[in-house]
C-alpha positions as CSV (number, residue, x, y, z in Angstrom):
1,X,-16.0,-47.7,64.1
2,X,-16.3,-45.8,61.1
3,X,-13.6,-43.7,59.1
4,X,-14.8,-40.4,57.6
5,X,-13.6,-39.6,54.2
6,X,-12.7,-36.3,52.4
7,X,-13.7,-36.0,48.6
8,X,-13.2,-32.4,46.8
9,X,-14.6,-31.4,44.1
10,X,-12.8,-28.3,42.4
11,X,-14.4,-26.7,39.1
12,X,-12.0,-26.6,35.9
13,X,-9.6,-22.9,35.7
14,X,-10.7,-23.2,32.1
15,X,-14.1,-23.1,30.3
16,X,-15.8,-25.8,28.6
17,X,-16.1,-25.6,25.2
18,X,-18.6,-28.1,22.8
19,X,-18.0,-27.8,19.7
20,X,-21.2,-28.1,17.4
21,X,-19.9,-26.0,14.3
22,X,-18.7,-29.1,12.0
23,X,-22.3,-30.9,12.2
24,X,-24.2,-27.5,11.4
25,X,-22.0,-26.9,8.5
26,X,-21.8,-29.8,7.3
27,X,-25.8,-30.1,7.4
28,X,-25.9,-26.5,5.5
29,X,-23.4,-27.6,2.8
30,X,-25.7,-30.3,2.6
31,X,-28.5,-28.7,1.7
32,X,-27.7,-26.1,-0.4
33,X,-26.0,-29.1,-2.5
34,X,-29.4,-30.3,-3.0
35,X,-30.8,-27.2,-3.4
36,X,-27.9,-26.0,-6.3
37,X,-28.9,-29.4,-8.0
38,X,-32.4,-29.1,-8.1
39,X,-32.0,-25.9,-9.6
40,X,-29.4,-27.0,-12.4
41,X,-31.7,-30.1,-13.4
42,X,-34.5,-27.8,-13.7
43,X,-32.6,-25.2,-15.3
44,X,-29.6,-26.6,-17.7
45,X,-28.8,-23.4,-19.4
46,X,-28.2,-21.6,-16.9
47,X,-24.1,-22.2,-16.9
């Protein structure tokens, strides 16, 4: 004899939220530290 089981499954009364916007930012501030670099090496007069 078998028993039958029950499982539920109910969705979440809130959203889910992911987060990607510290990764992005910090790959922008990344390259525009390059970038702001580049351009004070190649010009050093410019401050």
């Amino acid at each position: 004899m078998m028993a039958g089981g029950c499982i539920n499954v109910n969705a979440p009364d809130k959203p889910i939220v992911i987060n990607l916007n510290i990764s992005i930012t910090q790959e922008v501030v990344y390259r525009l530290d390059n970038k702001a670099k580049a351009i004070i090496q190649d010009n050093p007069g410019i401050f």
